[in-house]
PALO-693576 format. One record per residue (C-alpha): z, y, x; residue in three letters; residue number from 1. Coordinates in Angstrom, 3 decimals, decimal comma, m for minus. Example, Ala and Ser with C-alpha at 12.3 -4.5 7.8 and 13.67 -1.06 7.14 Angstrom:
<torlos>
<torlo c3="7,800" c2="m4,500" c1="12,300" r="ALA" k="1"/>
<torlo c3="7,140" c2="m1,060" c1="13,670" r="SER" k="2"/>
</torlos>
This chain:
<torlos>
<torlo c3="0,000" c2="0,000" c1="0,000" r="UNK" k="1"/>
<torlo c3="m1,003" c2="3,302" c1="1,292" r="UNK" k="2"/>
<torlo c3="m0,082" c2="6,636" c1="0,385" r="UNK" k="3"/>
<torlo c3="2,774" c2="6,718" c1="m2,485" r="UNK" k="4"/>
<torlo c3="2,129" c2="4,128" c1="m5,547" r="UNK" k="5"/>
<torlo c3="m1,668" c2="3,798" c1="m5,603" r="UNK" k="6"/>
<torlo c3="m2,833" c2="m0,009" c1="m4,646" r="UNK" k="7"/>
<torlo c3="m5,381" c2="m0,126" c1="m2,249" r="UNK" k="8"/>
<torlo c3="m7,912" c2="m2,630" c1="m1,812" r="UNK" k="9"/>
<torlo c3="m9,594" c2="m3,043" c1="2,075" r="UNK" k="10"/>
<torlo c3="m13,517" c2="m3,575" c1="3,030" r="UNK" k="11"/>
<torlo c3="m14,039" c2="m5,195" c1="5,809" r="UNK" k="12"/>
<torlo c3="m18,247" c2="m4,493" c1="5,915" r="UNK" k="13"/>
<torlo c3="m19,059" c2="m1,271" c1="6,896" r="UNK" k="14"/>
<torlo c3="m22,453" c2="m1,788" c1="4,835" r="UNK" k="15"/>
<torlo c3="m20,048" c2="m2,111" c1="1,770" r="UNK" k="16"/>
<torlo c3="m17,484" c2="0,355" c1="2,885" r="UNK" k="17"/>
<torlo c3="m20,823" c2="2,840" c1="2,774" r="UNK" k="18"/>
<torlo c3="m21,918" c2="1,446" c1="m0,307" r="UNK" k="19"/>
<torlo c3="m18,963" c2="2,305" c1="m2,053" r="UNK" k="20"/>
<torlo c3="m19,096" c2="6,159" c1="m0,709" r="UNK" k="21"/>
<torlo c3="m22,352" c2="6,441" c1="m1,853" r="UNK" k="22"/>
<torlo c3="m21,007" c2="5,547" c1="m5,496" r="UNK" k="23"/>
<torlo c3="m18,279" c2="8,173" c1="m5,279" r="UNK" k="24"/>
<torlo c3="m15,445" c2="5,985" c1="m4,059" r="UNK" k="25"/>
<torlo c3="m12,704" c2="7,992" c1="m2,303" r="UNK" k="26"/>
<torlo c3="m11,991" c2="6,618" c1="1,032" r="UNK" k="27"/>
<torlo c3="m8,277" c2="7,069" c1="1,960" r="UNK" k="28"/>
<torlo c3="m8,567" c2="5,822" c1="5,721" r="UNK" k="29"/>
<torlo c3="m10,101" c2="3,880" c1="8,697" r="UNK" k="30"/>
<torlo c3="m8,287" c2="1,850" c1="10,570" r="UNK" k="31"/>
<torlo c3="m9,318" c2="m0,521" c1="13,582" r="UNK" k="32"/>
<torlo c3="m9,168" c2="m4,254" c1="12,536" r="UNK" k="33"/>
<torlo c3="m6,180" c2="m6,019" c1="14,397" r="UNK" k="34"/>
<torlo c3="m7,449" c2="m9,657" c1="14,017" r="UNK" k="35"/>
<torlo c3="m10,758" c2="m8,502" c1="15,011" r="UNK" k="36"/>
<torlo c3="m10,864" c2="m5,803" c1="17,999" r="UNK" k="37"/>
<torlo c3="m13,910" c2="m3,797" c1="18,233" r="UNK" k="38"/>
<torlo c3="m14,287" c2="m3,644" c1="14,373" r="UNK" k="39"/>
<torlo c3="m13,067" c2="m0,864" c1="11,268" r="UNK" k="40"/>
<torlo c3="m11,072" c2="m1,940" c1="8,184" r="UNK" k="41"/>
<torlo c3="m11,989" c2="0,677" c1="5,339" r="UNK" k="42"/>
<torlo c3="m9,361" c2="1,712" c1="3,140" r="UNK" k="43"/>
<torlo c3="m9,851" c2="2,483" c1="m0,662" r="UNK" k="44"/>
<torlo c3="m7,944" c2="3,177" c1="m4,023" r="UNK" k="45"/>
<torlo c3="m7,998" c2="0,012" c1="m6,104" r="UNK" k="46"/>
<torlo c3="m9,707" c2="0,441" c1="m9,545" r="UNK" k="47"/>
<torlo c3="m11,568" c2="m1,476" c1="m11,843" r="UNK" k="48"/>
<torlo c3="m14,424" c2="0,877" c1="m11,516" r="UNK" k="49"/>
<torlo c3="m14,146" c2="m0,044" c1="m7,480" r="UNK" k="50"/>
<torlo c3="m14,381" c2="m3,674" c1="m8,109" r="UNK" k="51"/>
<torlo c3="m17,848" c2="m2,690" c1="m10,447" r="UNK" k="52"/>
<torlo c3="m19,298" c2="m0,979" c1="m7,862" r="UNK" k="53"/>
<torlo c3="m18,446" c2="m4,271" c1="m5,080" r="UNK" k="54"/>
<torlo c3="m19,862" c2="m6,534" c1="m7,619" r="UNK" k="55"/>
<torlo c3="m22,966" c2="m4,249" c1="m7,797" r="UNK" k="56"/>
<torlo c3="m23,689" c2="m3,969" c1="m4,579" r="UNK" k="57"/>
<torlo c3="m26,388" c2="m6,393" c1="m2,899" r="UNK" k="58"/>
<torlo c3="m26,293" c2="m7,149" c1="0,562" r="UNK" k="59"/>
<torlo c3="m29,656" c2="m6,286" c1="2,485" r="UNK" k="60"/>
<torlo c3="m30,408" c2="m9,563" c1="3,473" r="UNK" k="61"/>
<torlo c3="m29,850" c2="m11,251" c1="m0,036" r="UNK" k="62"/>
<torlo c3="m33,007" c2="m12,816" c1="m1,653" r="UNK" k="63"/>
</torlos>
């Protein structure tokens, strides 16, 4: 949990992560991944309209 009460969900794919900007998701932070040096965690409020937008989105090399 991040910042007061809000939930928070994390994104591990920066593809996603960028996805969800461009859909007017509010990012609350990056942080570096500690199980996986050299990569980003992105942080963002958890909502239902957040979890509409993941399952909308469509990975670039999905058929």
């Amino acid at each position: 949990m991040v910042q007061g009460s809000a939930q928070t969900y994390i994104v591990h794919s920066q593809r996603m992560a960028g996805w969800l900007i461009y859909r007017g998701q509010k990012l609350i932070k990056v942080a570096q991944n500690k199980m996986r040096p050299g990569f980003n965690i992105f942080v963002f409020v958890d909502s239902t309209q957040l979890r509409k937008d993941m399952s909308e989105y469509t990975p670039r090399d999905a058929v």
